[in-house]
N, C-alpha and C positions, 0 to 999 in steps of 0.2 A: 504494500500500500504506500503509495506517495506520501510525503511531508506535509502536502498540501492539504490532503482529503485527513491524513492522519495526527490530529494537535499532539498526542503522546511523543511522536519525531517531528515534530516543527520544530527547526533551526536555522533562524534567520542569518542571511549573509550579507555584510553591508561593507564597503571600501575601507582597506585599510589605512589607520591612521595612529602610527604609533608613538608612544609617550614615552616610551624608552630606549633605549638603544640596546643591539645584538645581546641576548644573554643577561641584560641587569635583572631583570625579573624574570624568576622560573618558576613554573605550577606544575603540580601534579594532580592528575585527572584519576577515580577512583569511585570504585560502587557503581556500578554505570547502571541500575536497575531502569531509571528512567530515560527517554531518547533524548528529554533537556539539556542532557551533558553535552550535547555536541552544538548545543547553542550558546553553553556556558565556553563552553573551549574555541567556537568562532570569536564569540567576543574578546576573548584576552587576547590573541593570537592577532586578531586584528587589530588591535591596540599594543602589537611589539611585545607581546610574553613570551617565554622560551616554553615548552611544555616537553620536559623531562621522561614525564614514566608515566605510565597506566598502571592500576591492578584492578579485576575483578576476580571473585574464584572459579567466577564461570570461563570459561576458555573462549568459547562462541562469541561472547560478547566483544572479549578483548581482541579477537581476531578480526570482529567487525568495528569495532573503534579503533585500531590500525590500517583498515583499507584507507578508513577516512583521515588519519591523524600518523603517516609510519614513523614517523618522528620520534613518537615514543617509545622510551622502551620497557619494558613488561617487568614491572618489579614481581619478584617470589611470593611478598606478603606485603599487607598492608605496614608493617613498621618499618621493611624495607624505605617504606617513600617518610616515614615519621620522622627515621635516624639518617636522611637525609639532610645536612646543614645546607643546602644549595639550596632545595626550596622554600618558597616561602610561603607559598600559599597552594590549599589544596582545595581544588574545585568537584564535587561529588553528588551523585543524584540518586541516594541511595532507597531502598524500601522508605517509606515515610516515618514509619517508628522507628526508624535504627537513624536517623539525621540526626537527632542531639546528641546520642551515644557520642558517633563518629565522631563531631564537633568537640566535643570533651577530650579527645584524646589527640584531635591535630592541637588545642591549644595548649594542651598540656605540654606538646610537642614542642612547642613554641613557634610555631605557623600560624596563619588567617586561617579564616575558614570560606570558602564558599558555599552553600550548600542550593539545591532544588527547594521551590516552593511545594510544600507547605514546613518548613521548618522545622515542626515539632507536632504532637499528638497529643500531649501533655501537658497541660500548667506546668506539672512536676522537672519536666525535662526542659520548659522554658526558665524555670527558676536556678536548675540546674546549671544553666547555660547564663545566666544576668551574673550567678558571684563567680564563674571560669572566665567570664570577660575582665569582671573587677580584679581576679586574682592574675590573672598572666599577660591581661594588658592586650589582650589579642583580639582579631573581629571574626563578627558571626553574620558574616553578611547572607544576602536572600538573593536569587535569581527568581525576582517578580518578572517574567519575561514579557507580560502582556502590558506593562507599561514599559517597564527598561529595554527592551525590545521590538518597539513596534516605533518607528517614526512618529505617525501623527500622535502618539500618546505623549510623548517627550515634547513635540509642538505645543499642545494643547497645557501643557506647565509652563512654559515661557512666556503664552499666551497670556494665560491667568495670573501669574506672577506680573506682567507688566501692569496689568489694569485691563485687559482688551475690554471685559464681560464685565466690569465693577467689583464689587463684593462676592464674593462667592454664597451662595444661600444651601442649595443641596446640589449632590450628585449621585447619581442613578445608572447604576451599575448593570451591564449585561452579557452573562458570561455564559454562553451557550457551548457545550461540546459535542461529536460525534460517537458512541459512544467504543463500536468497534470490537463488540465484546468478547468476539470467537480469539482474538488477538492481545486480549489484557492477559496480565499473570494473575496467578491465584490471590497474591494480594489486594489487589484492585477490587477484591469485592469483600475483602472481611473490615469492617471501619474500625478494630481494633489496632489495625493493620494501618491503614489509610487516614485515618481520624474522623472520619465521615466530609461527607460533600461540604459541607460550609467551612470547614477545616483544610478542606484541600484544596478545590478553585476555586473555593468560597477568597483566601486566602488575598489571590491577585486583588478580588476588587474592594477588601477593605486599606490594603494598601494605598490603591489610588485613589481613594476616599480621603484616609491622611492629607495625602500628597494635594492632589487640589483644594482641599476646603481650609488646608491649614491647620485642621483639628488636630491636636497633641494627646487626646484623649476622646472614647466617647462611652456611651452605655446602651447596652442591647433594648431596646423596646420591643421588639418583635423578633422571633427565629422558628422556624419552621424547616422541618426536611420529612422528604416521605419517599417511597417508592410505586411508582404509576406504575412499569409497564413492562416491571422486569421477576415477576413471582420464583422464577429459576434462579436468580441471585439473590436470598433474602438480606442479604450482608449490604446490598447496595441501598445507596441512595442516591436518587437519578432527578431527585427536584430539592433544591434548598434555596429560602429566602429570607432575608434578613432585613429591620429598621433599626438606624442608629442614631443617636442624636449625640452631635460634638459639642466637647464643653467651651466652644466659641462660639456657639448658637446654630450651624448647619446640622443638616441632618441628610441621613445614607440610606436608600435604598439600592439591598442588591437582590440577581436573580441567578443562579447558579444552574444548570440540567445538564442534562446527557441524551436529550432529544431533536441534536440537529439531521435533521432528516437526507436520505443520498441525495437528493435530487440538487442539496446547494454544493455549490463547486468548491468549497471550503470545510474545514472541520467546525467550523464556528460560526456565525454574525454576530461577531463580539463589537458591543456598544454599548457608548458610554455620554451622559449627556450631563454636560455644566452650565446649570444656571447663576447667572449672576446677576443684581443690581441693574448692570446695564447692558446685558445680551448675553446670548449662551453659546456654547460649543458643542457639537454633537461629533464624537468621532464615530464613523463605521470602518474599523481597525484592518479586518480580512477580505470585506467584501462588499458591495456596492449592490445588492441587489438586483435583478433584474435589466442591470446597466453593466455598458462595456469596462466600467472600471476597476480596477483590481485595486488591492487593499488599500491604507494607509490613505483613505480620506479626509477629509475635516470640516466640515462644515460651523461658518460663524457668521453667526446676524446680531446689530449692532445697531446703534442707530444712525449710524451712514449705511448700512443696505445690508445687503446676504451674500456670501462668499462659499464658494465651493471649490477647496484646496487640496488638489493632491499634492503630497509632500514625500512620496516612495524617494529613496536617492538624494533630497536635497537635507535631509536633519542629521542624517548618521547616528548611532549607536556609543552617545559618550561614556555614557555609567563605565563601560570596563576600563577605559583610559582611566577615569578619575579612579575606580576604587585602585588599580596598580598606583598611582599617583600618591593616593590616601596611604596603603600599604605601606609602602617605601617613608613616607614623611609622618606617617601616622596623625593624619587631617582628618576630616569625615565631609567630606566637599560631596561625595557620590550620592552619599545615602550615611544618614546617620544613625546608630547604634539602638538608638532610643526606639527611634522610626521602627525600624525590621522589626524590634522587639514588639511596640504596640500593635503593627499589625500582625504580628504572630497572635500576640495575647487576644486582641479583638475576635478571631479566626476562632478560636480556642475556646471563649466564653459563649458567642454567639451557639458554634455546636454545643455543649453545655446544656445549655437554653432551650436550642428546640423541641418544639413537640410536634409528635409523631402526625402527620399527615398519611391519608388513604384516600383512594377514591369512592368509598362511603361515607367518609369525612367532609367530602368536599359536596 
């Protein structure tokens, strides 16, 4: 299955533009359970990172993260790349419950972390994760790909950040997937495993909620997850919705599934819409409906008129320059510590919260 049709391997590729020179900064790439890792390892890679070693235990895997990456070379074990001083940072897209383990033991290491969204499964393991930052001084950063990765999403912050829309009031979240299920692993449907829907792509969009509304904080008013249409996977959940109110006065709604249907040419219609004060922004991230345009649209109406902007190729993909940037001088220019953290913890209480939906319920 294509990248395109399949979100599980979507890995965007965007012109390189490096912030370092030959070799200053080297990664190691590692747990490769999800197909993110190869969007995690475009990114640094185009921002001038050296990428060292692979390890999974699986073989297959690392055979197929070498067609794409021969660069690397195949560490024995995971502490092979720990007791490595060369690297500095380890990029990983492990099962979901085993990310804060992991993370606990590259900082113990004294490496960054990178890990795949949804970060954590647990309050426990995100707390776990707040005093190994305090104690070794190291980052726990997130590969939110659906904004750190997608052009007009990174627009639409620069956007908002200037004033284009005024105030920011709410943002309304929509996070559709494919769901593919002859092709998921046995994980993908136990939520002990996964942390349930709101926990895992629920994840991107309270992120981007922080991120445009400015909110530092919010509280769950509403969370809801159910399973419509999948009675052969009880483990799953294939619909979750969430409302949040920020303690700067905005408020979130998001909509999470696994109901994007074959007929769209994408694995998604991921969209997202910011109202402001004085005009809003609608991105449709993947896909343009029914029209010849392919992803990374943006629509903004203002009160000089209405603007329809594609911006594929003109924004580039900065987050991985900055976090090597950050890395190296230890800034938080990319994405700050707090940030990743809140929207882990948001992701986290929200599932918590929900109650059970069905379609007798409904």
């Amino acid at each position: 299955m294509s990248q395109k049709s399949d979100g599980m391997n979507y890995a965007p590729q965007g012109k390189p533009s490096p912030v370092v020179k030959p070799g200053e900064f080297v990664f190691a790439a590692a747990f490769l359970e999800h197909g993110h890792i190869y969007g995690q390892c475009n990114g640094l890679l185009e921002a001038g990172a050296l990428l060292k070693w692979v390890y999974d235990a699986d073989p297959a895997k690392v055979e197929a993260f070498r067609a794409k990456f021969p660069q690397a070379k195949v560490a024995a074990s995971f502490d092979e790349i720990l007791d490595d001083p060369a690297v500095q940072l380890v990029a990983a897209a492990a099962v979901p419950c085993d990310r804060g383990p992991i993370g606990l033991r590259v900082m113990a290491a004294g490496k960054d972390y990178f890990t795949d969204k949804t970060p954590f499964t647990t309050l426990a393991q995100l707390q776990d994760a707040q005093l190994a930052v305090q104690t070794t001084g190291r980052k726990y950063m997130v590969y939110f790909s659906e904004r750190l990765h997608v052009e007009c999403a990174m627009h639409a912050g620069d956007l908002v950040q200037a004033g284009a829309i005024g105030q920011v009031v709410q943002v309304l979240g929509l996070g559709p997937h494919r769901l593919s299920k002859a092709s998921r692993p046995d994980w993908f449907f136990d939520p002990a495993r996964y942390g349930g829907i709101l926990c895992d792509i629920g994840s991107h969009q309270f992120e981007q909620y922080l991120h445009y509304s400015g909110a530092t904080d919010a509280t769950i008013a509403h969370a809801a997850v159910g399973n419509f249409a999948n009675p052969d996977k009880p483990g799953l959940q294939d619909f979750g919705e969430a409302s949040l109110m920020g303690n700067n006065g905005t408020s979130n709604y998001i909509r999470v599934d696994w109901f994007t249907p074959d007929g769209l040419r994408t694995w998604g219609d991921g969209r997202t819409v910011i109202l402001g004060t004085k005009g809003y922004i609608e991105l449709r991230k993947y896909v343009d409906v029914g029209r010849d345009a392919a992803g990374d649209n943006l629509v903004l109406v203002d009160g000089q008129g209405e603007q329809f902007i594609n911006v594929a190729g003109k924004v580039g993909f900065r987050f991985f320059g900055e976090l090597i940037l950050d890395c190296l001088h230890r800034t938080e220019i990319a994405m700050t510590q707090a940030h990743a953290f809140k929207a882990a913890e948001l992701c986290l209480k929200a599932q918590a919260a929900a109650r059970i939906l069905s379609p007798a319920s409904r």
